[in-house]
N, C-alpha and C positions, 0 to 999 in steps of 0.2 A: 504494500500500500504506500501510496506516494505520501513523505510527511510533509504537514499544510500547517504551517502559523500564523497565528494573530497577534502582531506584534502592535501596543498604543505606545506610540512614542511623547517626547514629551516638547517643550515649545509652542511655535505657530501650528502645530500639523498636531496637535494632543486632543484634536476631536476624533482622530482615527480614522475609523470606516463610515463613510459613507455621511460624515458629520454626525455620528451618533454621541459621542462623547465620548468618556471611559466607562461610564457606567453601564453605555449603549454598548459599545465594545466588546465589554465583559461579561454582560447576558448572551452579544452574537456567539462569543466565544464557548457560554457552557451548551446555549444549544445546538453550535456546530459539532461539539465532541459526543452530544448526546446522538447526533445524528450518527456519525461515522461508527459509536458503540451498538447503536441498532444494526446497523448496516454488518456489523463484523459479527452478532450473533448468528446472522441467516448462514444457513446453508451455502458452501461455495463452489462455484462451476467455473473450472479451469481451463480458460481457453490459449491457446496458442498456436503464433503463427511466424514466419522465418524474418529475417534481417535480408536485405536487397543481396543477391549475389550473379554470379556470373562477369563478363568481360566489364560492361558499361553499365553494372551494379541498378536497374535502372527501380522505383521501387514495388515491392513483393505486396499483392495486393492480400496473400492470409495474413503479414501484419498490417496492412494500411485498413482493412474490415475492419479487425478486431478490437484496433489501438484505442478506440475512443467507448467502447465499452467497457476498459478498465474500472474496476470499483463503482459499478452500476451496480443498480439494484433490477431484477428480472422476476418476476411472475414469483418471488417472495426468495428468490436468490441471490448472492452477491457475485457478479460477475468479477475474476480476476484474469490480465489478459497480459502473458508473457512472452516475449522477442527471443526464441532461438537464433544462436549463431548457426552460421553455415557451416560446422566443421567436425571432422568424423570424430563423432567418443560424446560431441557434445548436449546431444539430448539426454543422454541415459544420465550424466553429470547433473545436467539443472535440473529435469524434473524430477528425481528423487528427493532433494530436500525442500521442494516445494511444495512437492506431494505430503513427505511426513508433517509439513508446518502447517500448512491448510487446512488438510483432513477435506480434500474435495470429495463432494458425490459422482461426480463426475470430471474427465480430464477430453475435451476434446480440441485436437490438433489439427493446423489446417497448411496448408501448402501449396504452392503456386503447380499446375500440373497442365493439361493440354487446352489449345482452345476450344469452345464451342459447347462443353457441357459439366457439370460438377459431378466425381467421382469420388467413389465411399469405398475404400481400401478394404480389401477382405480377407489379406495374406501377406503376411513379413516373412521375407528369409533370412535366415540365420546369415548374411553374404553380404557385405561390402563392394561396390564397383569401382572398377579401376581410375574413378574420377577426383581431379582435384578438388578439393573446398576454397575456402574464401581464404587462408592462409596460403594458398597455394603447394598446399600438400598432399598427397594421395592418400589413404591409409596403411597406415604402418602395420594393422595386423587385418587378415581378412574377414574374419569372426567377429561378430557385435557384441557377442556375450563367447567366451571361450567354451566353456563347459555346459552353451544354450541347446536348446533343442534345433533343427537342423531349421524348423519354420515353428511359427502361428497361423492359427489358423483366427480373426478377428472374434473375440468374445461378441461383440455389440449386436445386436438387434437389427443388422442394415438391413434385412428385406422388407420388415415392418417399417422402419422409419424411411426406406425408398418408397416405399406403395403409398405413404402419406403423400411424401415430397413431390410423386409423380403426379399424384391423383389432383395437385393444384396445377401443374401446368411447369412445376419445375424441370430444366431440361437436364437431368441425374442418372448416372449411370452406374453399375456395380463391377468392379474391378479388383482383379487378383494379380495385378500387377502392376507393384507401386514403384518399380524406378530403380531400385538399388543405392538409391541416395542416399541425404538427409533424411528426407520424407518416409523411404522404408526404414531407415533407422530410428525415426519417432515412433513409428508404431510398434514394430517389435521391443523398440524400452519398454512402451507404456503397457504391452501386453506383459512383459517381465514380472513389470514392478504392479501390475495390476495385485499377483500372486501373492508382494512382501507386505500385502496392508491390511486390516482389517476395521470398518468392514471394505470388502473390495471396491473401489471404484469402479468407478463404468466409463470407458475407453474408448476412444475411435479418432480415425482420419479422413480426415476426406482432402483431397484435391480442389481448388478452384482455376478459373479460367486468368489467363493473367489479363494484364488493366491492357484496356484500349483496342483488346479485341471485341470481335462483334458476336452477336449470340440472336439469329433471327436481325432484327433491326434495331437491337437495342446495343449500344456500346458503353462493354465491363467497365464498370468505375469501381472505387469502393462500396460507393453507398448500392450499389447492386452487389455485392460482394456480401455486405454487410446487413443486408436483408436476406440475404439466402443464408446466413449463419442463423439469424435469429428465427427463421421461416425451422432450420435445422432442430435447434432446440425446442422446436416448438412438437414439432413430432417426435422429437425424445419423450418430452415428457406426456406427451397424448397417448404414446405406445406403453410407457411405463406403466402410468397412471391404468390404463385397458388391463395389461397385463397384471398389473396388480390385483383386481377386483377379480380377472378369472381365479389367480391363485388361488383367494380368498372363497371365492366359490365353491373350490374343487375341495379344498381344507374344509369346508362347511359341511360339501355333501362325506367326507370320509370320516369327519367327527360323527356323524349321525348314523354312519353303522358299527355294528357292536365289535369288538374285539380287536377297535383302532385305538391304536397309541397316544400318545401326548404330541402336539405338535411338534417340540424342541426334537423327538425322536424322528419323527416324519421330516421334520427337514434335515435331519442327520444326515437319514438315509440317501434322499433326495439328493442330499452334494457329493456322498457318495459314490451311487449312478451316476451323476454328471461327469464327477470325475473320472471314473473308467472309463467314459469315451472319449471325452474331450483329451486324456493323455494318453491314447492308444492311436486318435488320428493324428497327433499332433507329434507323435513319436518320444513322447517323454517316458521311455519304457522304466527307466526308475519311477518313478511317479502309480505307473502304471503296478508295477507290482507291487506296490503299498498297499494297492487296493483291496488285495489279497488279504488274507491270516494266515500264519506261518499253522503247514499241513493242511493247503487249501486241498482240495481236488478239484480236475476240472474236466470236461465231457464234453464231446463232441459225437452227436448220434447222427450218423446217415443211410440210409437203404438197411434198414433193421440193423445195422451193425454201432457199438461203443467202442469211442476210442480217448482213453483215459490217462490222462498227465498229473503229476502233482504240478505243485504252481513253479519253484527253479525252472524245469525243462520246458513248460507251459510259456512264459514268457519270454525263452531266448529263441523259441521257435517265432514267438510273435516278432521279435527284434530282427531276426533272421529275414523273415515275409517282409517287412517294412527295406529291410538293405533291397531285398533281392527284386524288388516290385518296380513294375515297369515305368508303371501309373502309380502316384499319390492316393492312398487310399486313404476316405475318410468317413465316419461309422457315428451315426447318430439316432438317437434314439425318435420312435414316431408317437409310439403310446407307450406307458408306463402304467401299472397296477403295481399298488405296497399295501400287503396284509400285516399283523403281528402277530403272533402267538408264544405267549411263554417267555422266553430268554432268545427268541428267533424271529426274525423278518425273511418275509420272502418278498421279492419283487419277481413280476414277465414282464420285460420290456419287448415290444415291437420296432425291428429296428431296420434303417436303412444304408447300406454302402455303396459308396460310388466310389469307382475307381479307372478312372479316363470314361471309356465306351460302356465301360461293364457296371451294369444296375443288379445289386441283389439285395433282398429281404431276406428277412428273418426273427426267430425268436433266443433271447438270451434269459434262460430260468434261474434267478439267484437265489442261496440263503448267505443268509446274513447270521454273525453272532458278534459279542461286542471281547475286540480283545485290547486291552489295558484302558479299555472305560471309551475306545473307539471300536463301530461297525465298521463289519473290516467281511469281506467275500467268504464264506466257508466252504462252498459247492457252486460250481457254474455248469449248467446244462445247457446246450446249445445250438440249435440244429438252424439250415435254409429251409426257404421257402422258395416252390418255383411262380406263385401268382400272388401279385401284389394286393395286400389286403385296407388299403387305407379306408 
């Protein structure tokens, strides 16, 4: 936050502001700081956008959007709006202690990208490109994070918050290839550092059009720039806010039948499930066999026959399939059912993999037992489906 004083001097000029006096002065005073103490209790929404770069540096319209919405107030949030440097290492650097001081709900980064339409980033690789920055240096190591995952796959809600943006007339498009820049280096930080916070922020990139090109017969400025940010968070929080209430629905109708758990249990579980797919497509196979309990087992049934692993060999197989794959495979869940009984959860999830050309379903049968005060996989059953059941 930028710091702002009110200074009454003393002499000819000792009326201060505005000819208020000092008494004037010093009421404007306590209810300026009352103002900015209101302001800094709300909620904070962390925007960011780059510093001019390239040959003739000319300037970067995701910060010329954002700049003037610093320490605004938004639909009962306070916006705070931060200038990345151009230079390889430096996102993961600044917004980590922005992140821990803020305590944002949300962090979203924006960046100067192609003309003609605004794109929402859906995938960081673990890869640096052979390009200078604004210091005029290449990257000295290739890896953005050394010991990261090879990619992300984007946490954020972009089809929901697309299908808003589109349905006004926004010209938005969804993209799994953000450049190998700065701009893929922001997102894969922020997908990092989503991980080291609690509770997690909520993350995303998107691309904008740079200044002075055309879009139909309107020409990018900021203030168009700057309206498609806030058009952005506006379907964040519409899609949030939706999804919110189904949650709440679905929690309502599972308290109402008998032999359901405590909520705090159900959403145990809940992140659980998430997190076995989310670090099996995204190839964080340590992550991945966490999910497990030490003497898991795990089953794969097809054409009447079992084929049975403990969790070690179960996972290095899977580690193995992810090197050896042609195509990126990626495994999410379509429906989910979570029962309890006893000292055990079972979830069926219905689930879908894509992986380039190739579409398969199927069912993954879990139990669940709690080990060292964590639900943790005890048994996975597992089989395809050849017709899609949505």
């Amino acid at each position: 936050m930028a710091c702002r004083t009110l200074r009454v001097s003393g002499g000819n000029h000792s009326r201060g502001i505005c000819g208020l006096g000092r008494a004037g002065a010093f009421l404007l005073a306590i209810v300026f700081s009352f103002h900015l103490g209101a302001a800094a209790d709300k909620p904070v929404i962390l925007l960011t956008g780059f510093e001019p770069f390239g040959a003739q540096r000319p300037p970067n319209p995701s910060w010329e959007a954002i700049a003037p919405l610093h320490d605004t107030e938004w639909q009962g949030y306070r916006l705070v709006a931060v200038q990345l440097p151009v230079v390889w290492g430096a996102p993961l650097q600044e917004l980590e202690p922005r992140i821990q001081q803020l305590k944002p709900v949300a962090v979203f980064s924006f960046g100067q990208g192609y003309p003609g339409a605004f794109a929402i980033e859906t995938r960081a690789l673990n890869q640096r490109g052979d390009i200078a920055d604004n210091s005029g240096q290449k990257p000295s190591l290739p890896l953005i994070v050394g010991d990261g995952p090879t990619e992300f796959l984007s946490s954020f809600s972009y089809a929901e918050v697309a299908a808003v943006l589109q349905k006004k007339g926004l010209p938005l498009r969804i993209s799994d290839q953000a450049g190998q820049y700065l701009c893929e280096e922001t997102l894969y930080s922020l997908e990092t550092l989503r991980r080291k916070f609690q509770p997690e922020p909520v993350v995303a990139f998107c691309h904008v059009p740079p200044l002075g090109t055309m879009i139909g017969n309107t020409t990018v400025d900021a203030n168009y720039v700057r309206n498609f940010v806030l058009e952005f968070l506006g379907a964040w929080k519409q899609t949030s806010l939706q999804a919110e209430q189904l949650d709440t629905e679905k929690k309502a109708a599972s308290g109402s039948t008998g032999g359901q758990a405590a909520t705090p249990e159900r959403a145990a579980v809940e992140k659980l499930i998430e997190e076995y797919f989310k670090s099996w497509s995204e190839q964080r196979m340590r992550d991945y066999g966490n999910c497990f309990a030490d003497g898991a087992v795990i089953q794969e049934v097809g054409s009447g026959d079992i084929s049975t692993q403990m969790k070690g060999p179960f996972v290095a197989t899977q580690a193995t399939y992810h090197k050896m794959a042609v195509f990126k495979a990626v495994e999410v869940p379509v429906r989910t059912a979570i029962t309890f009984e006893a000292d055990l959860a079972r979830v069926v999830v219905y689930w879908k993999l894509t992986a380039g050309p190739r579409l398969q379903y199927g069912y993954d049968h879990f139990t669940l037992l709690k080990q060292d005060g964590q639900w943790k996989i005890a048994n996975l059953v597992f089989y395809a489906v050849k017709t899609p059941k949505e």
